[in-house]
C-alpha positions in Angstrom: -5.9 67.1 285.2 -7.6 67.3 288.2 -7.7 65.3 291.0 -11.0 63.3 291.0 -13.1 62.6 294.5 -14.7 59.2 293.9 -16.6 59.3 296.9 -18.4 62.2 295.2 -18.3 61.0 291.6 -22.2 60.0 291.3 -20.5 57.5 288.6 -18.1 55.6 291.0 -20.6 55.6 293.6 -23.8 53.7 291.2 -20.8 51.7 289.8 -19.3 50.7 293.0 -23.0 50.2 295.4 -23.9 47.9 292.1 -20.6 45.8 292.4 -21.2 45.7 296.4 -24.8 45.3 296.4 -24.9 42.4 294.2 -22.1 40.5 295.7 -24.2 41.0 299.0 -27.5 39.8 297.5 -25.8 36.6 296.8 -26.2 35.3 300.3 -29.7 35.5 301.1 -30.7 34.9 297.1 -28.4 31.5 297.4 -29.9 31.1 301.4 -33.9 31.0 299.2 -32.9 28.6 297.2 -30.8 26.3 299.3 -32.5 27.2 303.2 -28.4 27.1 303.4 -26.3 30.7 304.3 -22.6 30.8 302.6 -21.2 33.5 303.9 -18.0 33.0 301.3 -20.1 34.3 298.8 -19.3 37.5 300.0 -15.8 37.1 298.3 -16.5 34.4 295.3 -17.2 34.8 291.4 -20.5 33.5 289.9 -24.0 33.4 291.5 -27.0 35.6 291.7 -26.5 38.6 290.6 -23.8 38.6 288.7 -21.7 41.5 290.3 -19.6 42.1 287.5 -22.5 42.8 285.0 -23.7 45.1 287.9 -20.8 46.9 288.1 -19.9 47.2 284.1 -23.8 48.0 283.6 -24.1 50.6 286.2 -20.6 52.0 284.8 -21.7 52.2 281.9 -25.3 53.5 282.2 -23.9 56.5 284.5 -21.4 57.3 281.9 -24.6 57.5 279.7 -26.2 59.8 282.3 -23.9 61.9 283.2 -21.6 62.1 280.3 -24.0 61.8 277.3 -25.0 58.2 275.5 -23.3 59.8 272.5 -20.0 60.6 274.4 -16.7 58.2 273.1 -16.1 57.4 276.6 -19.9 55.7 277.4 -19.4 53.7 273.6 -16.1 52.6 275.0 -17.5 51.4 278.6 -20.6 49.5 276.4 -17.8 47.5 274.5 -15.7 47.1 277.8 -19.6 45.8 279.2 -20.0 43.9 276.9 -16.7 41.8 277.1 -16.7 41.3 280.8 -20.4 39.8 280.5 -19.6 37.6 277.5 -16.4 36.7 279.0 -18.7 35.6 282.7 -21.5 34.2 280.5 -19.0 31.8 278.2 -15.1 31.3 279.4 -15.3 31.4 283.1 -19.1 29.4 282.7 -17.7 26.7 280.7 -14.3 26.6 283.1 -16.6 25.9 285.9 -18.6 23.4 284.0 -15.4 22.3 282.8 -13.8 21.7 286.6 -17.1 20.4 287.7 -16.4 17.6 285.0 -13.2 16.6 286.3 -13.7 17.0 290.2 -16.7 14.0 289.0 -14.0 12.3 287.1 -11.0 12.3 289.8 -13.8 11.2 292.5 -14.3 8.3 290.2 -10.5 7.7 290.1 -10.1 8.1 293.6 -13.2 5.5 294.7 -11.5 3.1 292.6 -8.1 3.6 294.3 -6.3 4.4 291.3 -4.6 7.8 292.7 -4.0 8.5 296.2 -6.4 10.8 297.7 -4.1 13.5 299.2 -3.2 14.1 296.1 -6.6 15.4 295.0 -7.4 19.2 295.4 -10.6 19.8 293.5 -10.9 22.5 291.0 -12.9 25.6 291.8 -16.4 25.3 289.9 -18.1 28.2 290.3 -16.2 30.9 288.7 -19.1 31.7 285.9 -22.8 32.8 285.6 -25.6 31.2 283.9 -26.9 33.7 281.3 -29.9 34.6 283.7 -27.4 35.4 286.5 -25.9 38.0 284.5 -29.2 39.4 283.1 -30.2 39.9 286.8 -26.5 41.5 287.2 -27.3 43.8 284.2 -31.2 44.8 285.6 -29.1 45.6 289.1 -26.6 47.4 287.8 -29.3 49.8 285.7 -31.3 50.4 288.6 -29.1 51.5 290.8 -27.7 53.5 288.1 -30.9 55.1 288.1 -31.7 55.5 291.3 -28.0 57.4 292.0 -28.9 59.9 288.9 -31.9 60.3 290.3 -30.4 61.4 293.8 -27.4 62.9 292.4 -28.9 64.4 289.2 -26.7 66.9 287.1 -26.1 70.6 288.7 
């Protein structure tokens, strides 16, 4: 097989700009809606746009383009998609609702002396995305899909 350049694969580089794009958008999408700039963002799971629907959606609509939408390989990427969204949208959503829960719990403990405090490390609670954050990870992901087959479109 040959040896594949990903910096010329028009699929790595919609797939890749999506994931990067969106994890950069975080910061001044958070910065609108809290007048407050968190630059970890840059490096964190959950927020808006989710990042991983970006990059599974852009994966998988360039397979579509460039590949065929009847190919095995874009059916496969749709079911991978499909997983990873689910998987942000539900497991890692409720895990962060889930730590959020008992970071309020152990604060309670901790005000009522009950536990020493520097015992307490709190539990990460964003790790997830609310439904709409991955929608506006999917929309991402498809335009700049598009926008890469459309500047890289098929010899």
């Amino acid at each position: 097989m040959p040896f594949v350049d990903i910096f010329s694969s028009p699929i790595a580089i919609a797939s890749f700009s999506a994931w990067f794009l969106a994890q950069v958008l975080k910061v001044p999408i958070e910065f609108a809606r809290t007048k407050k700039w968190n630059w970890g963002l840059l490096a964190s799971a959950g927020g808006m746009p989710s990042s991983h629907s970006a990059l599974m959606t852009a994966v998988t609509v360039s397979i579509g383009h460039y590949i065929g939408f009847d190919s095995p390989v874009f059916i496969l990427s749709l079911a991978i998609a499909g997983i990873v969204i689910y998987d942000a949208t539900g497991v890692r959503r409720q895990s962060g609702l889930q730590a959020e829960r008992i970071n309020m719990i152990i604060k309670k403990v901790v005000e009522n002396k009950v536990w020493p405090v520097e015992d307490i490390n709190d539990l990460r609670e964003v790790i997830g995305h609310s439904p709409g954050e991955a929608l506006g990870g999917v929309l991402f992901g498809l335009a700049v899909s598009v926008i890469v087959w459309q500047l890289m479109p098929l010899a």
